[in-house]
C-alpha positions in Angstrom: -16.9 2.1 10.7 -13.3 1.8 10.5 -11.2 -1.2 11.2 -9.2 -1.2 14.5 -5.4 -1.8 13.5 -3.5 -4.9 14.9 -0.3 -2.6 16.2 0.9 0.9 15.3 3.7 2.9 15.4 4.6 6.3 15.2 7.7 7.9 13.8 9.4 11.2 13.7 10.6 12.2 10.7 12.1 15.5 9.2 11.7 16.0 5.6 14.3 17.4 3.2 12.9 21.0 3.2 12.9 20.8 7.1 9.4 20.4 7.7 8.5 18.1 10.9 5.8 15.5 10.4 5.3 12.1 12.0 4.9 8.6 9.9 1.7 7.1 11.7 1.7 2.8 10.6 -1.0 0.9 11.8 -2.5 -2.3 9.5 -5.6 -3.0 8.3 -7.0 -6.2 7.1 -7.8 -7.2 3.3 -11.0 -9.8 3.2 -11.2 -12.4 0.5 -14.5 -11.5 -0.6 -15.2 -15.1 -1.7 -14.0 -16.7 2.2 -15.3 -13.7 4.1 -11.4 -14.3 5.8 -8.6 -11.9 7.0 -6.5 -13.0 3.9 -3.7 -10.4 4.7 -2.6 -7.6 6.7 -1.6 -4.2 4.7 0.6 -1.6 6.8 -1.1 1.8 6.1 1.3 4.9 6.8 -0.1 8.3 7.1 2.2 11.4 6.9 1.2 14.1 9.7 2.4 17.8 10.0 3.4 18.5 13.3 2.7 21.9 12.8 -1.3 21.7 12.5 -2.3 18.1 12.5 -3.1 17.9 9.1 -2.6 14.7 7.0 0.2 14.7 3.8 -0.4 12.5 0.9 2.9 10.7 0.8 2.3 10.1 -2.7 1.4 13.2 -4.4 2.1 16.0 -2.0 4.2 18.6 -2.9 5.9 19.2 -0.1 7.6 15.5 -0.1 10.4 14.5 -2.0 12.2 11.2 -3.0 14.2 10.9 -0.4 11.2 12.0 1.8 9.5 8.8 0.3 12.4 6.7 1.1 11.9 7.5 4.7 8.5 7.1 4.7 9.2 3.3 3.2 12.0 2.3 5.4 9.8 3.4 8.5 7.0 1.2 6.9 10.0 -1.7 6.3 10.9 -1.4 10.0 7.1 -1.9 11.0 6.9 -4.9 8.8 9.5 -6.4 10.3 8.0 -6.0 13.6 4.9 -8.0 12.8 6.7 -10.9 11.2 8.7 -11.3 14.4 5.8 -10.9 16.3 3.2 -12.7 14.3 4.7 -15.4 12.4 1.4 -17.3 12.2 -0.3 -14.6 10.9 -1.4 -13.7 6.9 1.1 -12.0 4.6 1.5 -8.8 4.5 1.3 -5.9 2.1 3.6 -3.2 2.2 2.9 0.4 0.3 6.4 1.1 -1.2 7.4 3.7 -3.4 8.1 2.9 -7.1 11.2 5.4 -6.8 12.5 3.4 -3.8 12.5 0.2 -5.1 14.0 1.0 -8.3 16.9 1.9 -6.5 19.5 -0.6 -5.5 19.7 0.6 -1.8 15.3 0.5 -1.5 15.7 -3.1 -3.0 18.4 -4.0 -0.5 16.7 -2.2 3.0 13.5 -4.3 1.6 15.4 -8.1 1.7 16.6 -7.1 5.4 12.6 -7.0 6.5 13.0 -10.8 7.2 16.4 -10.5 8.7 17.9 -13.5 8.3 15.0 -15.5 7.3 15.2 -14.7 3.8 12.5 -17.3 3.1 9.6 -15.1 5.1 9.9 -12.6 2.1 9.1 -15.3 -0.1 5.8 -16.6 1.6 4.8 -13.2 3.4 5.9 -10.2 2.2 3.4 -8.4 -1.0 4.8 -5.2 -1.9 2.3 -2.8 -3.7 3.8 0.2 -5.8 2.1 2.9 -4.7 2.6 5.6 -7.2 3.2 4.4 -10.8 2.2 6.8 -13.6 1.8 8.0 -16.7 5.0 9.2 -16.6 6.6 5.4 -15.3 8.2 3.3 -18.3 6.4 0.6 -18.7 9.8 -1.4 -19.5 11.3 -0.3 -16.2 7.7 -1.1 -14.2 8.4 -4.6 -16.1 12.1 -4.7 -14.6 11.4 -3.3 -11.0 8.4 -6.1 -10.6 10.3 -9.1 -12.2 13.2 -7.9 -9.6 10.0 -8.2 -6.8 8.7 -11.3 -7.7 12.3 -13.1 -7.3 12.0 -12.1 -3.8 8.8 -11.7 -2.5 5.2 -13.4 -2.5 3.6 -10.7 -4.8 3.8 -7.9 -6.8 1.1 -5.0 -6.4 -0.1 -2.1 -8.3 -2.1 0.8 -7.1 -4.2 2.5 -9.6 -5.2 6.4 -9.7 -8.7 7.0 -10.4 -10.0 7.9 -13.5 -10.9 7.8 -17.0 -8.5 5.1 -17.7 -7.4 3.6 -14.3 -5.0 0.9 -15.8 -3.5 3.5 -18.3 0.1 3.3 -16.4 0.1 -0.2 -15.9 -0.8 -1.3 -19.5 1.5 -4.0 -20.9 2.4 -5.2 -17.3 0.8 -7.8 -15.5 1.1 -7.9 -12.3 -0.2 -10.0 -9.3 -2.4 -7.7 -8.4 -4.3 -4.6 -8.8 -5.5 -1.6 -6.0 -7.4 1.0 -5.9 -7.2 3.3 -2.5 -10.6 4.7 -0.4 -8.1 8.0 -0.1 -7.9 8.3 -3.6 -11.6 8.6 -4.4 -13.7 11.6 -4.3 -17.3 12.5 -3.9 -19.6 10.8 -1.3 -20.9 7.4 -1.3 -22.9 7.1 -4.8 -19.5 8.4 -6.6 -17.4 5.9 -4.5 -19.5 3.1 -5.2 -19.9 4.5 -9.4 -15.4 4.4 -8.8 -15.3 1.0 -7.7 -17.7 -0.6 -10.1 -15.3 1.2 -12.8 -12.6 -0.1 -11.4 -13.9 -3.7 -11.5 -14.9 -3.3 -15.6 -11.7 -1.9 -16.6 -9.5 -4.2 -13.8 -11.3 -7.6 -15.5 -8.7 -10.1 -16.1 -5.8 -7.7 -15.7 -4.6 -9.3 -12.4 -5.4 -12.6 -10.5 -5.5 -10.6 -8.0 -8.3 -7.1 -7.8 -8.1 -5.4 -4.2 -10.7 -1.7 -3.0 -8.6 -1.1 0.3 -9.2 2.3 2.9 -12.5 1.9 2.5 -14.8 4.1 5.1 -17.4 1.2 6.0 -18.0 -2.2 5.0 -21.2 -1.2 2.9 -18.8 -0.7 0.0 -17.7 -4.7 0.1 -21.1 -5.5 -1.2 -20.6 -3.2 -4.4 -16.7 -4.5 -3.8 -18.2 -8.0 -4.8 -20.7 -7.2 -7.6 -17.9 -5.2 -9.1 -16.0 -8.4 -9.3 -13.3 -7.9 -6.8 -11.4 -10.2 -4.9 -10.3 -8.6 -1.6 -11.3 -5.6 0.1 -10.4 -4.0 2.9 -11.6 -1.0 5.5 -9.4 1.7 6.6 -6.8 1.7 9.0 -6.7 3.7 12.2 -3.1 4.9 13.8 -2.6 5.0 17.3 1.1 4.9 17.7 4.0 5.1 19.9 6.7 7.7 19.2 10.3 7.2 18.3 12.9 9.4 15.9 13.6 8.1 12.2 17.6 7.9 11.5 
């Protein structure tokens, strides 16, 4: 079943070639699979067309740009922000950011102003997981852009696209941890479950740190734990309230 989310929120965007979609942010939780604990909260946003309802991969959809991204991340900033004001006593958190806004100066600066002026919270709370590194990423920049993370936050994350060679765009980085999306996966539950447990060969010793997140039902933490992962997590459900991005 999926996992209820801890708050949501809803925004209105309009995306560079003028089509209206909505932002839906809600959180799900990651589980150490060794503790069986909440270890963090991730903020999950799903792009909506207003149009027909139907979901946009932020990510990899063609009708989003990078500036389109940009607003997507500084509605999931805003959100963050929320639930370290409002839950201060509560796990880090895990925010999906694009690569191509935090290689920019002005994504690396909206991203410090998440703690406002507790600059320290970003330091012991805040993960941010790159959510679409590539093939086509330089591995020297990926270096720069996570070294630049790491001085101010708790963690660097890396999602992973599935295939062949899952860790063929982060090769020669290391970073604090590793992903691998439920959204991203195909087939039913026998090809999920065959994706994970490739995930956990080729992840081995890559990362302290090896997370399956979105996950449909919490069968899959059992093949999560023989496939030698350390968190999991199960997919996030939005129920939010409305408001215009800037």
């Amino acid at each position: 079943m999926d996992a209820e989310p801890d708050l949501a929120l809803c925004v209105a965007m309009t995306t560079a070639k003028g089509l209206a979609v909505r932002v839906e942010l809600s959180t799900e939780r990651l589980v150490s699979l060794r503790h069986q604990t909440t270890a963090a909260l991730r903020i999950e946003p799903v792009v909506i067309q207003e149009s027909d309802g139907m979901a946009i991969l932020p990510r990899v959809g063609p009708r989003l740009c990078e500036e389109d991204l940009a607003q997507i991340d500084q509605a999931t900033f805003d959100f963050a922000a929320q639930l370290l004001a409002q839950q201060r006593s509560q796990p880090v958190i895990v925010l999906p950011v694009s690569f191509f806004t935090l290689a920019a100066r002005k994504g690396r600066t909206a991203l410090a102003k998440v703690a406002g002026p507790d600059i320290g919270l970003l330091k012991s709370r805040v993960i941010v997981e790159l959510v679409d590194v590539g093939r086509g990423t330089p591995i020297s920049r990926l270096i720069d852009v996570g070294g630049l993370i790491t001085t101010a936050c708790r963690a660097s994350f890396v999602r992973v696209q599935p295939g062949v060679d899952m860790l063929a765009a982060v090769r020669g980085y290391r970073p604090h941890g590793l992903t691998l999306d439920g959204a991203d996966l195909p087939g039913g539950d026998a090809q999920i479950a065959s994706q994970i447990l490739t995930f956990g060969d080729q992840a081995r010793g890559a990362a302290p740190m090896l997370v399956v997140q979105g996950l449909a039902n919490d069968g899959f933490f059992q093949v999560a734990e023989v496939a030698g992962l350390t968190h999991a997590g199960l997919r996030a459900v939005a129920q939010g309230r409305q408001r215009s991005a800037a």
